[in-house]
GULUM-659089 format. One line per 8 residues: for each residue x, z, y of N, C-alpha, C. Coordinates in pm, whole numbers, plus 50000, padded with zeros to 5 digits. Layout:
N
X:Z:Y:X:Z:Y:X:Z:Y  ...
END
This chain:
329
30223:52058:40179:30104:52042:40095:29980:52053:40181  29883:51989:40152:29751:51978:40211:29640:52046:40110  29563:52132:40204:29452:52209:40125:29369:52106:40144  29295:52127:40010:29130:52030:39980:29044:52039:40075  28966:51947:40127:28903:51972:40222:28747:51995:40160  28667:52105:40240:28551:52113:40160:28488:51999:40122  28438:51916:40161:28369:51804:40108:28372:51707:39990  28505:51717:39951:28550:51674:39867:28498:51737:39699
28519:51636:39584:28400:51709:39501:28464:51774:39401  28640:51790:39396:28674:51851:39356:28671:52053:39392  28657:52039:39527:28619:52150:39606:28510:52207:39569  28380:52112:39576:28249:52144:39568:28218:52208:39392  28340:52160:39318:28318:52221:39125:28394:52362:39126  28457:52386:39260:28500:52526:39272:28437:52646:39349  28354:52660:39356:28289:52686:39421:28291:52843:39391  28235:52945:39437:28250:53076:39376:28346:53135:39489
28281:53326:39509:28319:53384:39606:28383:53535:39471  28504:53523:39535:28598:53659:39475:28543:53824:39531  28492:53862:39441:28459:53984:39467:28517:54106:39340  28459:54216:39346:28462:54362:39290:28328:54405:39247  28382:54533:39166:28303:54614:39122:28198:54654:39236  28288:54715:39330:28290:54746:39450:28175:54686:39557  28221:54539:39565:28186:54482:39604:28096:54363:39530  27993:54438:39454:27915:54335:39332:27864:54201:39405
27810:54268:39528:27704:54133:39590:27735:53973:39586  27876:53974:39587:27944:53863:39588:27997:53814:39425  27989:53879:39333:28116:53861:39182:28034:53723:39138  27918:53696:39146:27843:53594:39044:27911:53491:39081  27986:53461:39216:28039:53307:39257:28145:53282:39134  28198:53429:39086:28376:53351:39002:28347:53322:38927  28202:53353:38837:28176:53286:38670:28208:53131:38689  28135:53060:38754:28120:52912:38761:28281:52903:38840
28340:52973:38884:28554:52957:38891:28572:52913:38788  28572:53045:38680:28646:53069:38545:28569:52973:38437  28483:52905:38511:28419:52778:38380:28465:52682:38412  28494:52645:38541:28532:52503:38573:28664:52468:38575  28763:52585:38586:28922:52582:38548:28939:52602:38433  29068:52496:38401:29122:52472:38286:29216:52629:38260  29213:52717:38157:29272:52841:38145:29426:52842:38108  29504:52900:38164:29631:52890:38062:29625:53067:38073
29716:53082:37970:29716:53214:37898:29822:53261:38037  29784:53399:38087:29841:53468:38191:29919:53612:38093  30055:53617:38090:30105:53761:38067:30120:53822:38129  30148:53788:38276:30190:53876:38388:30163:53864:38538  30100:53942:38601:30017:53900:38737:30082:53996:38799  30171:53925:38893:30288:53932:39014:30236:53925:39121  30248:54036:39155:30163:54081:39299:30279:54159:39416  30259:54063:39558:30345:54128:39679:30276:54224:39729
30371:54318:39790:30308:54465:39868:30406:54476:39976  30387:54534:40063:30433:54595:40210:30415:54751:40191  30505:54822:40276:30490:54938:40261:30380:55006:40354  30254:54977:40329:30171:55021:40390:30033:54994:40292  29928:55080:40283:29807:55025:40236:29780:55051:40088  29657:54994:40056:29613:54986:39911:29692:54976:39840  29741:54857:39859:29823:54822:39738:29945:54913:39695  29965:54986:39784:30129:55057:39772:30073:55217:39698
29922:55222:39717:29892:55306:39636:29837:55324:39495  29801:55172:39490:29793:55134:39379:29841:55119:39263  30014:55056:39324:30147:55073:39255:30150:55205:39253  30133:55334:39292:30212:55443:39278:30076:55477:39207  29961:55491:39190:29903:55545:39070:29881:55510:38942  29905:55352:38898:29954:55292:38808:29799:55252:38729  29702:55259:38784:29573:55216:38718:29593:55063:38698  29621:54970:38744:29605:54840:38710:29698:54817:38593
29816:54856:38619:29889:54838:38445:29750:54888:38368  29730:55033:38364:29662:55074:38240:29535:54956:38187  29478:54912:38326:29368:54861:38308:29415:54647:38262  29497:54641:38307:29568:54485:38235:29630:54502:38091  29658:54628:38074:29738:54634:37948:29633:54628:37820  29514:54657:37821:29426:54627:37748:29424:54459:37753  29434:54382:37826:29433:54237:37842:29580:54166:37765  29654:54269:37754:29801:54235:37696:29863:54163:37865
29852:54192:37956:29929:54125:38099:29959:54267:38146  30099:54201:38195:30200:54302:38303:30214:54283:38420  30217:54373:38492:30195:54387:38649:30379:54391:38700  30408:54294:38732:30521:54280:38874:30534:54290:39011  30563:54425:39033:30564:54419:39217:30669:54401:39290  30665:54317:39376:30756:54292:39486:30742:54322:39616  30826:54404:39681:30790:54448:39848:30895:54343:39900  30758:54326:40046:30806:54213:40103:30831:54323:40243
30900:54270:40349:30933:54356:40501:30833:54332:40535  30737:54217:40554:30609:54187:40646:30495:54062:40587  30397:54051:40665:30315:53906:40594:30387:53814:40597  30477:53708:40701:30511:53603:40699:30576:53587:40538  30652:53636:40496:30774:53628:40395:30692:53612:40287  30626:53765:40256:30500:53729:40158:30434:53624:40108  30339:53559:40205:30315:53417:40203:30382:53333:40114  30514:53306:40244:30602:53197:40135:30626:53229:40003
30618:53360:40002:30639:53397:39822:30497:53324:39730  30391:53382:39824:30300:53303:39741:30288:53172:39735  30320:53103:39827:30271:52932:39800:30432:52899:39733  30515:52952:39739:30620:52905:39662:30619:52927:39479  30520:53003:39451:30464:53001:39342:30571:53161:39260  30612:53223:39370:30700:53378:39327:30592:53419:39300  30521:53461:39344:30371:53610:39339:30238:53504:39325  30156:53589:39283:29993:53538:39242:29906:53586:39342
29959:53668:39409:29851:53804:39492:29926:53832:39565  29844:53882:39676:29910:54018:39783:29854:54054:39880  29896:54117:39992:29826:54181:40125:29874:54121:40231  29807:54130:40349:29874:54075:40483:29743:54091:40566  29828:54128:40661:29760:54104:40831:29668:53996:40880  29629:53998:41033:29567:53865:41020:29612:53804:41036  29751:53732:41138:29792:53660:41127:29861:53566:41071  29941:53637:40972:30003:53573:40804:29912:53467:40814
29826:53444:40744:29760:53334:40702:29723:53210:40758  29683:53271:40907:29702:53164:40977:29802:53054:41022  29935:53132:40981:30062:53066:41031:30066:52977:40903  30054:53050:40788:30038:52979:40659:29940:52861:40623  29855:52851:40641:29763:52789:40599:29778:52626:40699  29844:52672:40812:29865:52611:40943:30013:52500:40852  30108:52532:40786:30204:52499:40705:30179:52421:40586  30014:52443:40556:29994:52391:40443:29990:52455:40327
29987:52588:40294:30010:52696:40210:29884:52666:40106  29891:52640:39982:29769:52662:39922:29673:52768:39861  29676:52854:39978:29620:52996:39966:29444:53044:40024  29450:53120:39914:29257:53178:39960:29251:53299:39956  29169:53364:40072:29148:53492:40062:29034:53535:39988  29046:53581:39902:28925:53668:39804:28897:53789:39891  28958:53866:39980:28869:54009:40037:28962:54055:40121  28878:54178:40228:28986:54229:40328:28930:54396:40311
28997:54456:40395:29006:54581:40471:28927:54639:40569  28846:54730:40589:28791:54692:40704:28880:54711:40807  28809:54723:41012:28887:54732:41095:28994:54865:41124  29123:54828:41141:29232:54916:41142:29300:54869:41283  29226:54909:41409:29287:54878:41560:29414:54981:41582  29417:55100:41523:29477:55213:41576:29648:55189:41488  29600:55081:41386:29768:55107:41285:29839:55016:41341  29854:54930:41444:29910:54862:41528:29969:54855:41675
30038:54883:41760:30060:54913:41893:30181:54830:41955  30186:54864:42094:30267:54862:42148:30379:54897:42208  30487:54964:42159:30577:55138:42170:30667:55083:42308  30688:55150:42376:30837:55143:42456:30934:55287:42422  31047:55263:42457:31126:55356:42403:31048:55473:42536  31102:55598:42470:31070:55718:42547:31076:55780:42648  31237:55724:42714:31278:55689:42864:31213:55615:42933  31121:55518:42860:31127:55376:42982:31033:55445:43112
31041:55323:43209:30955:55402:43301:30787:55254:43312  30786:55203:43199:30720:55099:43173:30567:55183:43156  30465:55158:43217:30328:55221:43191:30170:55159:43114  30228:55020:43188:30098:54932:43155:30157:54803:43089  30042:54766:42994:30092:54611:42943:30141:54522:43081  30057:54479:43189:30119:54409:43277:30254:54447:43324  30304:54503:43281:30463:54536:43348:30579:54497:43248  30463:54425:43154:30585:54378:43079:30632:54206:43092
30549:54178:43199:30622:54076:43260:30745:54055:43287  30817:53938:43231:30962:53912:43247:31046:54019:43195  30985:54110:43086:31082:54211:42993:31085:54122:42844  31165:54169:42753:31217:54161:42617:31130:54233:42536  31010:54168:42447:30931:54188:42400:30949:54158:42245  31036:54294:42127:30993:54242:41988:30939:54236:41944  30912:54176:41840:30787:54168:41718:30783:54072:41605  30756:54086:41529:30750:53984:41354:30690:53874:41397
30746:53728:41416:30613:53633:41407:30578:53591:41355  30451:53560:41357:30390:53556:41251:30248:53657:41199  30289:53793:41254:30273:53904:41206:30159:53951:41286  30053:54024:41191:29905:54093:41275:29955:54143:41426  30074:54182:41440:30109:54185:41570:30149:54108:41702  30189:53969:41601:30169:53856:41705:30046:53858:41849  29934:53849:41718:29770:53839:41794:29774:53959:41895  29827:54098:41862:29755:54223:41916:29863:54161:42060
29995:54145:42059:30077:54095:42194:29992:53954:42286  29946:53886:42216:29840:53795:42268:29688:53842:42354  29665:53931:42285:29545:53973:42364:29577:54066:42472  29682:54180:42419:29688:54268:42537:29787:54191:42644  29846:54066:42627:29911:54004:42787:29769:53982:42814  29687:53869:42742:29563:53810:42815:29470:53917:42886  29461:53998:42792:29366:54152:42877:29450:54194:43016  29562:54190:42996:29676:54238:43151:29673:54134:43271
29641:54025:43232:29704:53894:43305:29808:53838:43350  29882:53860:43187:30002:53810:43201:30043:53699:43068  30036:53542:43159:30076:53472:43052:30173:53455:42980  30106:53400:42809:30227:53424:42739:30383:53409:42778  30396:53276:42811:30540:53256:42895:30633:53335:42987  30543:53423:43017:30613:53486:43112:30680:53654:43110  30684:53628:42961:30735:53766:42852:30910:53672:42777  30967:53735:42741:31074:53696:42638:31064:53762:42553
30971:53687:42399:30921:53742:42302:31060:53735:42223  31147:53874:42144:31213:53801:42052:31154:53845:41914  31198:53772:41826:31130:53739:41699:31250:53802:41598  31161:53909:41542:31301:53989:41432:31195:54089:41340  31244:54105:41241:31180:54129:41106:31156:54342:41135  31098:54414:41076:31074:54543:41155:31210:54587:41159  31301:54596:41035:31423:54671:41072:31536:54675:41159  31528:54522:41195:31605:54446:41282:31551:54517:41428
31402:54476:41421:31354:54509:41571:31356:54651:41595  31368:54794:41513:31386:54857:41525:31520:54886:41557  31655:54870:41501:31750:54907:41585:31776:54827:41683  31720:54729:41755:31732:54688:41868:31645:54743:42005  31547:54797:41950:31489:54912:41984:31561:55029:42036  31618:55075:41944:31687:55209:41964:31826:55180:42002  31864:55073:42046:31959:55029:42141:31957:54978:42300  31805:54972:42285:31749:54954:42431:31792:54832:42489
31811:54707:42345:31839:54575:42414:31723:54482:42379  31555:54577:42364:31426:54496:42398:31371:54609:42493  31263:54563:42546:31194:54684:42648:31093:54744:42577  31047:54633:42439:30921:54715:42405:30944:54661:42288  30854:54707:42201:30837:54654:42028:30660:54683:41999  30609:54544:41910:30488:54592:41917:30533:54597:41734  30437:54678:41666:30477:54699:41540:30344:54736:41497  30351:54759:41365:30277:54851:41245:30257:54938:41145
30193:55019:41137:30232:55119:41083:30230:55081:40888  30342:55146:40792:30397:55279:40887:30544:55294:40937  30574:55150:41051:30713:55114:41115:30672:55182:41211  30528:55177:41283:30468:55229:41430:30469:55381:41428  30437:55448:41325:30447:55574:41309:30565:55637:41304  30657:55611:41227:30823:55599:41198:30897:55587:41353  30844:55522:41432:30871:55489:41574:30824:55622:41650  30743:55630:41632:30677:55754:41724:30711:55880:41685
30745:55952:41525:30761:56066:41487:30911:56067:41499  30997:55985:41475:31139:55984:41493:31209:55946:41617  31159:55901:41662:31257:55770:41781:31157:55871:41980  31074:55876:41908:30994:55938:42033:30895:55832:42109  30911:55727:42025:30827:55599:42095:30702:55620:42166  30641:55567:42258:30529:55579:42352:30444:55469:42343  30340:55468:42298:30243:55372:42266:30210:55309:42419  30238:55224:42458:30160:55151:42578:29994:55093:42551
30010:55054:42425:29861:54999:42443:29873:54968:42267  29728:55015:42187:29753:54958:42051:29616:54875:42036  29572:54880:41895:29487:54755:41906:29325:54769:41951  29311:54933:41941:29141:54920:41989:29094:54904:42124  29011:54784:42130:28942:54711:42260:29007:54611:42292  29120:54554:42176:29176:54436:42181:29134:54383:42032  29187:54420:41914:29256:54331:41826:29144:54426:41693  29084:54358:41573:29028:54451:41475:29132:54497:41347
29231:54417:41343:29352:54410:41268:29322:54433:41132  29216:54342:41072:29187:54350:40907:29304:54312:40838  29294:54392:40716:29422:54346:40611:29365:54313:40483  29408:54160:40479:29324:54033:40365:29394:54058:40236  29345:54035:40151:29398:54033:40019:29363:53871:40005  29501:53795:39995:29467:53677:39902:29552:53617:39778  29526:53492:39751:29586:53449:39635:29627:53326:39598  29737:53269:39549:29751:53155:39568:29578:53071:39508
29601:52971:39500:29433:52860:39495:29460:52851:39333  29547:52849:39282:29567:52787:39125:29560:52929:39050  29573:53021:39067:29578:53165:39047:29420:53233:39025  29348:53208:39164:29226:53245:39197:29105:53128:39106  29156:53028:39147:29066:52925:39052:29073:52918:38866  29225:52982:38816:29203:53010:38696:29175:53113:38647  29220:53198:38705:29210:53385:38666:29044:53431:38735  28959:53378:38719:28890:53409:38839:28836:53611:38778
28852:53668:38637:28822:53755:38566:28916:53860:38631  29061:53823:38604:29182:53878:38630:29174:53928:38797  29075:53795:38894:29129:53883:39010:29039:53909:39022  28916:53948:38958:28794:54090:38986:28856:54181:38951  28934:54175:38855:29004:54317:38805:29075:54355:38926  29138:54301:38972:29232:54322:39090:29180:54387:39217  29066:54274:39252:28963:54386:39335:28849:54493:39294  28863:54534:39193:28811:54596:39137:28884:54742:39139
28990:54700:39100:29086:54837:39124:29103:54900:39239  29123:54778:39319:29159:54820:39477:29051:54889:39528  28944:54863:39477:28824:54937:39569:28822:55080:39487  28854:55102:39391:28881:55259:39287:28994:55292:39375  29046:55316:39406:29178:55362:39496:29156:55376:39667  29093:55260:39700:29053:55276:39829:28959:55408:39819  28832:55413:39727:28748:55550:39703:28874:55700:39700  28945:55671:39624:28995:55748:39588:29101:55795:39718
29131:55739:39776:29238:55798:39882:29123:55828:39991  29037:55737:39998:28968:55840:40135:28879:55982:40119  28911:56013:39976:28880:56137:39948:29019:56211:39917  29121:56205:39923:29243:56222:39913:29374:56238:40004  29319:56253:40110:29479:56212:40204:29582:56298:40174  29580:56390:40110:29689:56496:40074:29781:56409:40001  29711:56363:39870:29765:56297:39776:29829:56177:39815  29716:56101:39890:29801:55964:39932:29926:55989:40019
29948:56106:40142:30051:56113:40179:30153:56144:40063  30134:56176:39970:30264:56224:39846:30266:56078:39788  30229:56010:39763:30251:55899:39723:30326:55798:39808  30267:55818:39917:30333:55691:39955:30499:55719:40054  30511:55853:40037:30633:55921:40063:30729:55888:39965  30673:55925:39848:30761:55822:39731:30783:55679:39730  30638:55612:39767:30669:55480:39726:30762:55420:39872  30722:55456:40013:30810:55394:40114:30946:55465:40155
30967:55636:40096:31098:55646:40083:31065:55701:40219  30944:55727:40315:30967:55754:40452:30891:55897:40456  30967:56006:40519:30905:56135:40552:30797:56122:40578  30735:56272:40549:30561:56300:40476:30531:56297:40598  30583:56367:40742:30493:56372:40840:30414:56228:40904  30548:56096:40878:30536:55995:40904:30450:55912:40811  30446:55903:40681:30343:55833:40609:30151:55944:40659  30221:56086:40693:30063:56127:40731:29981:56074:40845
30102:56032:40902:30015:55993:41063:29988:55873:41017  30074:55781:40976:30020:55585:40917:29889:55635:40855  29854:55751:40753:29743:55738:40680:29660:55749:40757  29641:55833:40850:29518:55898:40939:29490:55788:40966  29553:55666:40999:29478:55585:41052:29476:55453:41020  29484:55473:40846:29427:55352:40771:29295:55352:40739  29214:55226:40706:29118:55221:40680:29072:55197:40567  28965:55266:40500:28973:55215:40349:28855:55156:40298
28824:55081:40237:28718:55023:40169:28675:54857:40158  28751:54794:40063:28761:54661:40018:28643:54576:40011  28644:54491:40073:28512:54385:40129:28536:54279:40097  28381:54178:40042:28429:54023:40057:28421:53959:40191  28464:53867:40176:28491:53782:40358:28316:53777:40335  28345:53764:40505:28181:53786:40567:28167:53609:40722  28079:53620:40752:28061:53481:40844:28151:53643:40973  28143:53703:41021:28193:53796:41088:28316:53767:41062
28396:53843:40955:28515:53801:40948:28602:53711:40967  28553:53589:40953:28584:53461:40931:28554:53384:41097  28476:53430:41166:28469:53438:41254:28563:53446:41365  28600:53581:41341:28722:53630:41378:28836:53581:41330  28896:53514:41223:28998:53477:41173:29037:53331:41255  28875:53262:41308:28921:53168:41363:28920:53128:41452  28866:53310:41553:28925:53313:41685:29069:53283:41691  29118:53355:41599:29284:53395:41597:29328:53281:41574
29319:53183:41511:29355:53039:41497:29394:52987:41595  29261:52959:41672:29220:52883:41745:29350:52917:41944  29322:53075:41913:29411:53104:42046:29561:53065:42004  29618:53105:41855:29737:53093:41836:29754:52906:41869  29647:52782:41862:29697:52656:41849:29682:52642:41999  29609:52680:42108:29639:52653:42239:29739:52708:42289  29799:52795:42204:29934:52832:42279:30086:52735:42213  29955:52685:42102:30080:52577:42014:30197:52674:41989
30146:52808:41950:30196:52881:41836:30185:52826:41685  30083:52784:41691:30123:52679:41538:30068:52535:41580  30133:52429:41456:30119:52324:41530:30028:52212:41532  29900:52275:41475:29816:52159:41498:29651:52281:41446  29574:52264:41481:29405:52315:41448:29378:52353:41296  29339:52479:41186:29276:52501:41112:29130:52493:41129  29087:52523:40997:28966:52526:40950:28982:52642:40876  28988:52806:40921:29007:52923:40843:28914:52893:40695
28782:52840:40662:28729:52865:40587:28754:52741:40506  28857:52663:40526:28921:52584:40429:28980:52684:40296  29079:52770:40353:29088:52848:40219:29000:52966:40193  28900:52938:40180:28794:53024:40115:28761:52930:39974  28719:52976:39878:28669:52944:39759:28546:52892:39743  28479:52956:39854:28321:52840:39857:28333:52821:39988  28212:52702:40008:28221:52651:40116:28153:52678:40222  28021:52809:40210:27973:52847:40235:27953:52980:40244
27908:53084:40320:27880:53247:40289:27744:53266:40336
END
């Protein structure tokens, strides 16, 4: 599938930027959304989550049911292992919503995905790294030349392995990246048949409090590692009410946990099933507070593009602000 290209004047009657309570400065774009789409009656807004972040706290405090159930709509969550998968859930028309890294989208959108980001996260450099097991005698990114390098592709960690070879001076090629989903790359990890794993928390934390992992290098002074909230285009262009509510909530929760870390570690111990010490350290170093895309952001999204298509990591040039909702910021 091919996204609309801005110019076009079906594009130009959609016009409107997805925002929050939170984030008021931006909400006036979705009125003229929700006038110019044709409505069909929504019962249930199916939303993907990862075990990390807003959203997983969101699910575990249960405000958006309360607050849709006045609307008569039910909330469906699905955990995905990482962004790539996610995605396909959304343009395959499984989920309406969800979270992801930066790179998700790019791989997506690069595929043809008919997806828009309504808002992100701010910068989270520290929830991303580079681990070697605890033995190794590996010190610096450059030494990971000609070693066995895992990681999700696809995945906000793709980019952070991209910059820290380029920061080392070591070209991509000259690594053996293998490509495996976190659980996979983790016991291959702890079999010592990769040299390193770059990951995210809270897999990166889980790595370090259990396994003894050693951070070689994570993302600050490389990578800003925002985490986007988007939505499929047919979703966002009809619901445009439904997904203020959505970011609306998220930014009540984002408030609420960064006055909270006690709590959010009890929560999300429940919701990921992973010991408190380990969801405490992922928290310390999440970031909280839900934003609309900015010329900055977007900016950055199509740095990341742009390096992933000269490496013909994906296979042909975006336009990141193709899936944006207006055509302009």
């Amino acid at each position: 599938m091919h996204s609309d290209h801005p110019s076009r004047p079906g594009r130009r009657r959609n016009l409107g930027l997805l925002a929050a309570g939170a984030v008021a400065s931006a909400a006036a774009g979705l009125h003229g959304v929700a006038a110019a789409q044709p409505r069909t009656p929504l019962k249930e807004v199916r939303i993907g989550y990862q075990k990390y972040g807003t959203l997983t706290l969101l699910k575990g405090r249960g405000t958006l049911e309360k607050r849709l159930a006045a609307h008569n709509i039910a909330v469906k969550w699905t955990e995905f292992p990482a962004g790539p998968v996610l995605l396909e859930g959304l343009n395959v028309g499984s989920i309406d919503f969800g979270t992801v890294g930066e790179a998700p989208p790019i791989f997506a959108q690069a595929a043809g995905a008919r997806l828009v980001y309504v808002g992100h996260e701010p910068a989270s450099p520290s929830s991303e790294a580079i681990v070697v097991p605890k033995g190794s005698t590996l010190r610096t990114v450059a030494e990971l030349r000609g070693k066995k390098v895992a990681l999700n592709k696809g995945s906000n960690v793709h980019f952070l392995l991209v910059r820290a070879l380029e920061k080392a001076g070591v070209p991509w090629n000259a690594i053996q990246p293998i490509y495996l989903p976190p659980a996979d790359a983790r016991a291959a990890f702890e079999r010592g048949s990769v040299d390193a794993w770059v990951i995210w928390d809270p897999f990166l934390a889980a790595a370090e409090q259990q396994l003894g992992a050693r951070v070689l290098a994570d993302g600050r002074g490389l990578v800003s590692n925002h985490q986007f909230y988007l939505a499929a285009r047919s979703f966002a262009e009809q619901h445009a009410d439904i997904t203020r509510i959505l970011l609306d909530e998220i930014a009540k929760v984002d408030d609420w946990g960064r006055a909270n870390p006690a709590e959010v570690a009890q929560i999300l111990a429940v919701q990921t099933g992973l010991p408190r010490n380990v969801v405490e350290l992922a928290g310390s170093r999440y970031a909280y507070g839900v934003k609309p895309m900015s010329h900055e952001v977007l900016r950055e999204q199509q740095r990341i593009a742009d390096a992933f298509h000269n490496l013909k990591l994906i296979p042909k040039p975006i336009i990141v602000a193709d899936a944006l909702l207006t055509a302009s910021l």
